[in-house]
C-alpha positions in Angstrom: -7.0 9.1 9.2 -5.1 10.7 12.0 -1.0 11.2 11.4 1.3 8.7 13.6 4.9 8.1 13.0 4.7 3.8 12.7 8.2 3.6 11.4 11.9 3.9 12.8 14.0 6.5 11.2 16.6 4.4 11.8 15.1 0.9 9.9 12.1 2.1 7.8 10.0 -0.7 7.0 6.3 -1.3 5.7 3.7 -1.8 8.3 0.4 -3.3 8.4 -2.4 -0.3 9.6 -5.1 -1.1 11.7 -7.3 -1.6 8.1 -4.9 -4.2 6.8 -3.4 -2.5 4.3 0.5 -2.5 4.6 1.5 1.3 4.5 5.1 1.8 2.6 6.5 5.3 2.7 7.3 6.0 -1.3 10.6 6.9 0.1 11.3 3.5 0.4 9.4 1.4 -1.9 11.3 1.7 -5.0 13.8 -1.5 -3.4 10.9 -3.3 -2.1 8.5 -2.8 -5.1 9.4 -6.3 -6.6 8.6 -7.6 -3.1 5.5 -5.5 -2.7 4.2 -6.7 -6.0 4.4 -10.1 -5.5 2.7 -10.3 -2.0 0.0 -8.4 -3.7 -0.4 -11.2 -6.3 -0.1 -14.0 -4.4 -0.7 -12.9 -0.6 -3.1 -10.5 -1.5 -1.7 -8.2 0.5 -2.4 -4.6 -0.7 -0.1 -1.9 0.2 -0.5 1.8 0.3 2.3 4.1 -0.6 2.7 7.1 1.1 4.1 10.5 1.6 4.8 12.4 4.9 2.2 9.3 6.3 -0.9 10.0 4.3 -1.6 7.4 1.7 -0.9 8.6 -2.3 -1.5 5.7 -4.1 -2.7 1.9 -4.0 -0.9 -1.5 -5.1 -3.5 -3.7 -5.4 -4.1 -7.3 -8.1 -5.6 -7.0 -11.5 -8.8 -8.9 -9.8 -9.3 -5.9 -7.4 -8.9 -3.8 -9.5 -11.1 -5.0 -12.0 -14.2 -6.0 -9.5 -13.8 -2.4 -8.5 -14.9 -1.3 -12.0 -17.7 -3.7 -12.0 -18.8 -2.4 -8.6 -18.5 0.9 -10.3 -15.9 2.3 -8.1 -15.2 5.6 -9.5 -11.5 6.1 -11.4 -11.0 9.5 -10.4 
C-alpha cells in the first residue's frame, strides 16, 4: 500500500480508503474510539488504525473476528 497524506493537519479526521476500511491515525482515535466502536457494531464499518499512514491494527465485530478463526485466518 503506497503512502498518501489523506488527512488535513489542520482537522484530522478518519477516512474511508479505496478498500473500505476507514483509516484513523492512532493519534487521534483515542476521542473517537467510542464512536469507532459503535459503527463497527452496528454499521459494520471496520477501521484501521494507523501510524505515520500504514495500518497497525484492526477494529473489527466479534462476528469478524470469529468467522476469521473458522476460516482459519492465522492470529499472528
Amino acid at each position: 500500500m503506497a503512502y498518501t497524506l489523506a488527512m488535513n493537519a489542520a482537522d484530522p479526521q478518519p477516512v474511508i480508503a479505496d478498500d473500505g476500511v476507514q483509516e484513523v491515525p492512532l493519534t487521534i482515535a483515542r476521542p473517537l474510539l467510542t464512536r469507532l466502536i459503535e459503527q463497527a457494531r452496528e454499521d459494520h464499518l471496520m477501521s484501521a488504525l494507523t501510524v505515520r499512514g500504514r495500518r497497525r491494527a484492526y477494529l473489527v465485530t466479534p462476528d469478524f473476528y470469529d468467522r476469521a478463526l473458522e476460516l482459519g485466518v492465522d492470529e499472528s
